[in-house]
C-alpha positions in Angstrom: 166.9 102.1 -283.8 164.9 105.1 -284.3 166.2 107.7 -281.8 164.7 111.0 -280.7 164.0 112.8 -284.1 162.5 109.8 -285.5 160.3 108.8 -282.4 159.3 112.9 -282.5 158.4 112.5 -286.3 156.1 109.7 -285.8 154.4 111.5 -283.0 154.0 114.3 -285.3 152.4 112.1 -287.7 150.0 109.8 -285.9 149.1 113.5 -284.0 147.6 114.9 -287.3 146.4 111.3 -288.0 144.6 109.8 -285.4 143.6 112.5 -282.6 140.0 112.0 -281.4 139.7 108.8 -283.2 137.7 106.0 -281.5 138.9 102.6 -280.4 136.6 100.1 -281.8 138.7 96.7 -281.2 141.8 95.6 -280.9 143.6 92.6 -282.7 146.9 92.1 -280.7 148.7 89.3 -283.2 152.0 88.9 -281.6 150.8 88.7 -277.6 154.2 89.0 -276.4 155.0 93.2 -277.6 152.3 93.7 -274.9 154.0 93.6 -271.2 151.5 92.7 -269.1 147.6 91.3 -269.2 146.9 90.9 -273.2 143.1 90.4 -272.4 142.8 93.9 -270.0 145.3 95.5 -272.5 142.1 95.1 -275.1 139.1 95.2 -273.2 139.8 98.6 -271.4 140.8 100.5 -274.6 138.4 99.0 -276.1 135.5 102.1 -277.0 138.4 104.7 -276.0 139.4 107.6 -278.0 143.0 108.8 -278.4 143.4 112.4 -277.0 147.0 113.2 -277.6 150.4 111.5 -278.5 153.3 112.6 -276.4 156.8 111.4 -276.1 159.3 111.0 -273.5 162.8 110.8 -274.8 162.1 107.4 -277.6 158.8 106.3 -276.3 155.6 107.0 -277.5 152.9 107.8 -274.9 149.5 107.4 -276.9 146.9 109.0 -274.3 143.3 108.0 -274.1 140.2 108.6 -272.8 139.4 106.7 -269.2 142.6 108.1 -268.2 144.9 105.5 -269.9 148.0 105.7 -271.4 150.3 103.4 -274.1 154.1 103.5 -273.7 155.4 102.2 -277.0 158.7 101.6 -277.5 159.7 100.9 -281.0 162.9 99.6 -280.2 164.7 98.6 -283.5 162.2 98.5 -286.4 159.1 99.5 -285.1 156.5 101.6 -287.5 152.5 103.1 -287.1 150.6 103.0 -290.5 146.9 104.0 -290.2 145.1 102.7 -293.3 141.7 101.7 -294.6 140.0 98.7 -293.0 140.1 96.9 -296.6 143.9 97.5 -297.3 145.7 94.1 -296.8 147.2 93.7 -294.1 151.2 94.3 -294.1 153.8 91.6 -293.2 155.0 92.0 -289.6 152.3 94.1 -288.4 151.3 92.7 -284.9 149.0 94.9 -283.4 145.8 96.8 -285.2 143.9 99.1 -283.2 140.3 99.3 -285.0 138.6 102.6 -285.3 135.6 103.5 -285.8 135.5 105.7 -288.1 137.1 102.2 -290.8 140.4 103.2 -290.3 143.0 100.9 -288.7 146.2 102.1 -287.0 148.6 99.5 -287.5 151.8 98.8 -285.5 154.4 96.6 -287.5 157.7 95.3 -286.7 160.1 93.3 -288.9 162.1 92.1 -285.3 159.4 92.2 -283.1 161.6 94.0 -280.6 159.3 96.6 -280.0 156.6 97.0 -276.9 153.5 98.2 -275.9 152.8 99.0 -272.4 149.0 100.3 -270.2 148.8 102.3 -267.8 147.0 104.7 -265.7 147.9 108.3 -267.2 150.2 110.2 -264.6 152.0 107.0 -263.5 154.7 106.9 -266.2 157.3 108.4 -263.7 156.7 105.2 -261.8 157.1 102.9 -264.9 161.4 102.4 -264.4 162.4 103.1 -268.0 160.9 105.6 -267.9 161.4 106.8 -264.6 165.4 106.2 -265.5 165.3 108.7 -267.9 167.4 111.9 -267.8 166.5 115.3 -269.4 165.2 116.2 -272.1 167.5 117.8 -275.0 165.9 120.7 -275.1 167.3 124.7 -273.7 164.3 124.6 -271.1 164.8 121.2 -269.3 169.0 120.3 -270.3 170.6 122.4 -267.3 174.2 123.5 -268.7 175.8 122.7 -264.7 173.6 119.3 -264.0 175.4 118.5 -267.1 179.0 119.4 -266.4 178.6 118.1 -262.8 177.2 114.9 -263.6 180.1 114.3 -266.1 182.7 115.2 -263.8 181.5 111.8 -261.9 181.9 109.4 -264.6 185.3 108.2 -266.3 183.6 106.7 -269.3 184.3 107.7 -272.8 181.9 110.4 -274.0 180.7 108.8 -277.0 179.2 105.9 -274.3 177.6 108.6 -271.8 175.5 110.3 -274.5 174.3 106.9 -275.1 172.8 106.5 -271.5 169.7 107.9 -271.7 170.0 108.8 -268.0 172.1 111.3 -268.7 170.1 112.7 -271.4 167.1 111.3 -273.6 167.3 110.3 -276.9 170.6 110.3 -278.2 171.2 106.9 -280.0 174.4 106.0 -282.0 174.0 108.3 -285.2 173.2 111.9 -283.1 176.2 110.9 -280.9 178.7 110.9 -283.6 177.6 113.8 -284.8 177.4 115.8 -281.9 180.4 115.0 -281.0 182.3 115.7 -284.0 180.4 119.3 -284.0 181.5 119.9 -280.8 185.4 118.4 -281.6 185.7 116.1 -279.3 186.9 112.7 -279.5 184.6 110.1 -278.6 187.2 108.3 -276.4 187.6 111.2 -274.7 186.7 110.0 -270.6 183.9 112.2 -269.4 185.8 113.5 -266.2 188.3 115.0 -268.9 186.3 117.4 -270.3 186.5 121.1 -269.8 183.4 122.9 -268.8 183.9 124.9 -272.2 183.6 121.6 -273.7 180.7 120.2 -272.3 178.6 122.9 -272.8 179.3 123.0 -276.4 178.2 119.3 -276.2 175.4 120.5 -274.5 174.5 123.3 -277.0 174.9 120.9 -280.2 173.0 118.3 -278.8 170.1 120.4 -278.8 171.1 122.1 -282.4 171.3 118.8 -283.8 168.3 116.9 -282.5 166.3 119.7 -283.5 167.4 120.3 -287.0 166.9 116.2 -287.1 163.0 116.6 -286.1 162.4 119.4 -288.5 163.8 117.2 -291.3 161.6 114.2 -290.9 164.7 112.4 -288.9 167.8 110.0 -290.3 166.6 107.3 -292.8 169.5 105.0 -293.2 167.7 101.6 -293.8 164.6 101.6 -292.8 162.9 104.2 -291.1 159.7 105.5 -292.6 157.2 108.1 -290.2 153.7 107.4 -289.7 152.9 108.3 -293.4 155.4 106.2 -294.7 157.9 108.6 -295.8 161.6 108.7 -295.1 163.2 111.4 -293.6 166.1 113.1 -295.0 168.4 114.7 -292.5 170.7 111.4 -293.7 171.9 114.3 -296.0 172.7 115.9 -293.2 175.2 113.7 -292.0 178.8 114.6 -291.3 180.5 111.7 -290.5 178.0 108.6 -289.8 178.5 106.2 -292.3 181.5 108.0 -293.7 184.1 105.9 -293.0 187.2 107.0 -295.3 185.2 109.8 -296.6 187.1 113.6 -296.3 186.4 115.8 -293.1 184.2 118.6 -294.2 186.1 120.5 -292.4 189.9 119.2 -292.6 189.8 116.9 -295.6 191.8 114.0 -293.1 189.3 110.7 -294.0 187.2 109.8 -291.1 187.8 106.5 -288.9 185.6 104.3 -287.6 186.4 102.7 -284.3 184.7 100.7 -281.9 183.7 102.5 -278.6 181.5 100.7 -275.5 180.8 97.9 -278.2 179.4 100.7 -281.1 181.0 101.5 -284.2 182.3 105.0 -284.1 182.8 107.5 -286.7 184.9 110.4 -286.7 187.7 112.6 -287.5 191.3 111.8 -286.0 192.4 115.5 -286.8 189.7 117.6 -285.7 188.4 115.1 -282.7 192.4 114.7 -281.3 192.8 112.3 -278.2 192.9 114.3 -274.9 
């Protein structure tokens, strides 16, 4: 599932692409990625031109003209191409957005997980997953005490809380392991456990980590392409995702993978020692 990093690449990327450009039609192939009316969803964006891309932890808020905004989630597989009217059509795209200007912005989806949702721009704090959503990762908007206090409430493992994106937005299963092996701390650890020394070093790689992820394009590990169909490349990046077996970089013991809150779990039984 593309997590913060990748979601912030594609906004990036349909940003430079598609700002200003003009809604001429819309073909909505798969009716059920829209949640709600399929017919209003196309008839009032329908002449409407796209006036910025935002994001809010991994959705996509595509704003338009007439005051309306798109929260897209691309759940597991979702991808934006924008291509000329005349290139074929991809497999598993659902959703083309005609512009005027002959372009198409095309939203595909191998699963068909992902989902598009209108509304009036302003009322996305009212729209509950997004409404759910904690902080930001980010110096300004991730307060260092919210943070502590809030764990001290919950006797989960760590590895799960950084998961809940009401804790924090946009930490998925790859940034998790590797914030938490930055920070040493084991993923079982239970959140009420942790020293406030601890969780602000959680705190302070979480927002290292996501932000070095953005600048490189974001984690390609099957099949994650940005909005001009390129990988990204922080998967080089990696310290102990997908390294099951593999040394420690920093202690040479080979890293474990373990199941935490029903997600595989990598990291390093020496450096990230049970509490």
């Amino acid at each position: 599932m593309p997590e913060l990093p990748e979601v912030e690449t594609v906004r990036r990327g349909l940003q430079s692409q598609v700002l200003k450009a003009k809604v001429a039609q819309i073909d909505v192939l798969y009716s059920k990625m829209i949640t709600g009316n399929v017919d209003e969803f196309v008839k009032k964006l329908k002449g409407c031109r796209i006036e910025a891309i935002d994001r809010r932890g991994k959705y996509l808020l595509i704003r338009f003209s007439q005051g309306l905004t798109v929260i897209s989630h691309l759940r597991m597989e979702g991808k934006y191409f924008v291509e000329k009217r005349e290139k074929p059509v991809e497999k598993h795209t659902h959703i083309i957005f005609e512009l005027t200007d002959g372009r198409q912005l095309r939203y595909n989806d191998v699963r068909k997980f992902g989902r598009m949702q209108l509304i009036k721009t302003g009322t996305e704090d009212m729209v509950p997953s997004i409404k759910k959503l904690g902080p930001e990762p980010t110096a300004d908007k991730f307060d260092k005490q919210l943070f502590y206090t809030d764990l001290m409430k919950r006797k989960k493992a760590i590895k799960t809380a950084l998961l809940d994106q009401t804790l924090v937005a946009g930490i998925g299963n790859i940034y998790a392991d590797e914030i938490l092996w930055l920070s040493k701390v084991n993923p079982q650890t239970p959140c009420n456990h942790l020293t406030k020394k601890e969780t602000t070093l959680i705190r302070e790689k979480t927002i290292e980590e996501l932000a070095a992820a953005v600048e490189a394009g974001g984690t390609t590990i099957r099949s994650y392409i940005d909005a001009f169909q390129h990988s990204g490349s922080f998967q080089f990046n990696l310290h102990v995702y997908g390294k099951k077996g593999q040394p420690c970089e920093r202690c040479q013991t080979p890293i474990e993978k373990i199941v935490v809150g029903q997600r595989g779990t990598h990291f390093c039984p020496n450096c990230q020692k049970v509490k």
